[in-house]
C-alpha positions in Angstrom: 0.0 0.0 0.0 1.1 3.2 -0.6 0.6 6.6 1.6 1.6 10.3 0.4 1.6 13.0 3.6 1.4 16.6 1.8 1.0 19.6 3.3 -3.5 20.9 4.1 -2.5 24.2 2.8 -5.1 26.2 1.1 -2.4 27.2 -1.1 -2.8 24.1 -3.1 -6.0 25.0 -4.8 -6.2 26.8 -7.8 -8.7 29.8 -6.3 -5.8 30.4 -4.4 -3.7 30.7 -7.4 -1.7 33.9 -8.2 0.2 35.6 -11.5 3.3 34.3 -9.1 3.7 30.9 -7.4 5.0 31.6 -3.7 5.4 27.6 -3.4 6.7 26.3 -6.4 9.1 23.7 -4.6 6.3 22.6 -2.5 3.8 22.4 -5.5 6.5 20.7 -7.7 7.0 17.9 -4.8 3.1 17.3 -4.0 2.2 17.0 -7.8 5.0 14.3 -8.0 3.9 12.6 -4.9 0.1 12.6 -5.5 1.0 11.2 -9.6 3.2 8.1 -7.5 0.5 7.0 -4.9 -2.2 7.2 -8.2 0.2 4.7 -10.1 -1.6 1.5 -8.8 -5.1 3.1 -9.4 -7.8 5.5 -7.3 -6.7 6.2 -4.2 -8.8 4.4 -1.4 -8.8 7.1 1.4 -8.5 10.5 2.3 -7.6 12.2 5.8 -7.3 15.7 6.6 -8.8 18.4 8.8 -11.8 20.4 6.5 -9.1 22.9 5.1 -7.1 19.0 4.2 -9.7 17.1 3.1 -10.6 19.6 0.3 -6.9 19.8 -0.7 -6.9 16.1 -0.9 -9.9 15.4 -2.7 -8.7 18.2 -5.3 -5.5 16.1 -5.5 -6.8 12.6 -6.3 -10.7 13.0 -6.1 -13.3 11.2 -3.9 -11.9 7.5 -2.9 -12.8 4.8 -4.2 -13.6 2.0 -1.6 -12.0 -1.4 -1.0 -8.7 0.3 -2.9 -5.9 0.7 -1.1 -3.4 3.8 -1.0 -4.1 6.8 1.4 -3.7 10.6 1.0 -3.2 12.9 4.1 -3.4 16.3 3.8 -1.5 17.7 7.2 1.8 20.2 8.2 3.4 21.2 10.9 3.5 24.1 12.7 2.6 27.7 11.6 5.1 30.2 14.1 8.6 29.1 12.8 9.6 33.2 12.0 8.6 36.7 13.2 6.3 36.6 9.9 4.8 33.4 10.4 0.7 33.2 10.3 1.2 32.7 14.1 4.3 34.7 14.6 7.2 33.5 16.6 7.2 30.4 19.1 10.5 29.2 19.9 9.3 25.4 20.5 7.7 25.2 16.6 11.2 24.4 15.5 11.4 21.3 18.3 7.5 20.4 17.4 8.3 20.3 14.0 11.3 18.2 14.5 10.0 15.1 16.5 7.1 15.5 14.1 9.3 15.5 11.0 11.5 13.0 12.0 8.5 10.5 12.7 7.3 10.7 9.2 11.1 10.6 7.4 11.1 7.3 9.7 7.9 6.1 9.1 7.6 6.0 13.1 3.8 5.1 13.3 4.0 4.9 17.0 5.8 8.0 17.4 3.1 10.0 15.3 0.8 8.2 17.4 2.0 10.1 20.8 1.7 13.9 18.5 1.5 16.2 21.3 -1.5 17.6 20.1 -2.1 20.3 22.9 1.4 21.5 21.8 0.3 21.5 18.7 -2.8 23.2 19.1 -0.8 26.3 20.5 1.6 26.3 17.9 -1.3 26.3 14.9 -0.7 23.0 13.8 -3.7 21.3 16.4 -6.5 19.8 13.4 -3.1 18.8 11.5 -2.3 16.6 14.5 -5.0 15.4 15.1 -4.7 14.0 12.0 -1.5 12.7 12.0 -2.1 11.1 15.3 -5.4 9.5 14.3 -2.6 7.9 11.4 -0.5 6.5 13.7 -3.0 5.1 15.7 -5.0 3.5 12.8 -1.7 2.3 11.4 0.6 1.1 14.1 0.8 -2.4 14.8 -1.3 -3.3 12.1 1.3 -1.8 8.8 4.8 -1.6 8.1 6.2 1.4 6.7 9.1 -0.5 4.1 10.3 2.4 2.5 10.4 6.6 2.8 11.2 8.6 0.6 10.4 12.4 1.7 10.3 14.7 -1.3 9.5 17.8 0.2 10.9 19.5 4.2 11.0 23.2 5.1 8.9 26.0 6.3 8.7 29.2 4.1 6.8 31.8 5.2 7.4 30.2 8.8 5.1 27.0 8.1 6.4 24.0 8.3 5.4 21.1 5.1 6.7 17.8 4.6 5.6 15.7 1.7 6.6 12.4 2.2 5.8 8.9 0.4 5.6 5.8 1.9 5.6 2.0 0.8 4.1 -0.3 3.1 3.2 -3.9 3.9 0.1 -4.4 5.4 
């Protein structure tokens, strides 16, 4: 089974888009992601908080059941500068860290244990939610064979991974 984590921004969507692409990294790395986790057909679940879900279902449509492959439409934090959304928390940086690595891991049990009031005060809370709820569904049933993470920074002071994984369930 395959599982793509991109980031729930907005920015995604095309009524967001502008004569100038702010993210074109971040856009390059989801659109190569979201083609490999549609190789093997429809993908067979989306998760995301509202803002995710839409930029999930623009990204590979409704899911088809009984198909495996997932999409997950979360990020990290949103105070990693002075000009972040949330301005300036110095813990982000360690949030985003233990958060990031767990995905570059394929830790399932570490995204399991998200602190998600941390996470709420940093502007990352439906996000890891999310991710938590993964780990949880996940761990102990799947193994995470392979990562290849495409896509890790914050501009504008949010944090975005987008990360594949190949797993055996």
């Amino acid at each position: 089974m395959r599982i793509v984590v991109v980031p729930s921004t907005l920015a995604l969507l095309p009524r967001y888009a502008s004569a100038s692409d702010p993210i074109p990294e971040l856009r390059a790395a989801v659109h190569a992601a979201t083609a490999w986790v549609l190789e093997d057909g429809p993908v067979g679940g989306v998760a995301g908080s509202p803002a995710g879900l839409e930029v999930a279902r623009h990204l590979v449509g409704d899911p088809v059941e009984a198909v495996p492959g997932l999409l997950v439409a979360a990020g990290g934090s949103a105070m990693r500068t002075e000009n972040a959304p949330g301005a300036f928390d110095e813990r982000a940086e360690g949030y985003d860290a233990v958060v990031g690595k767990a995905l570059a891991t394929g830790d399932l049990e570490a995204l399991s244990r998200i602190d998600v009031p941390l996470a709420e005060e940093l502007w990352a809370g439906e996000d890891a939610l999310v991710l938590a709820a993964l780990g949880r569904r996940l761990a102990g049933t799947t193994r995470v064979l392979d990562v290849q993470v495409d896509y890790d920074d914050a501009p504008y002071g949010v944090q975005y991974w987008v990360v594949r994984w190949q797993c055996e369930s």
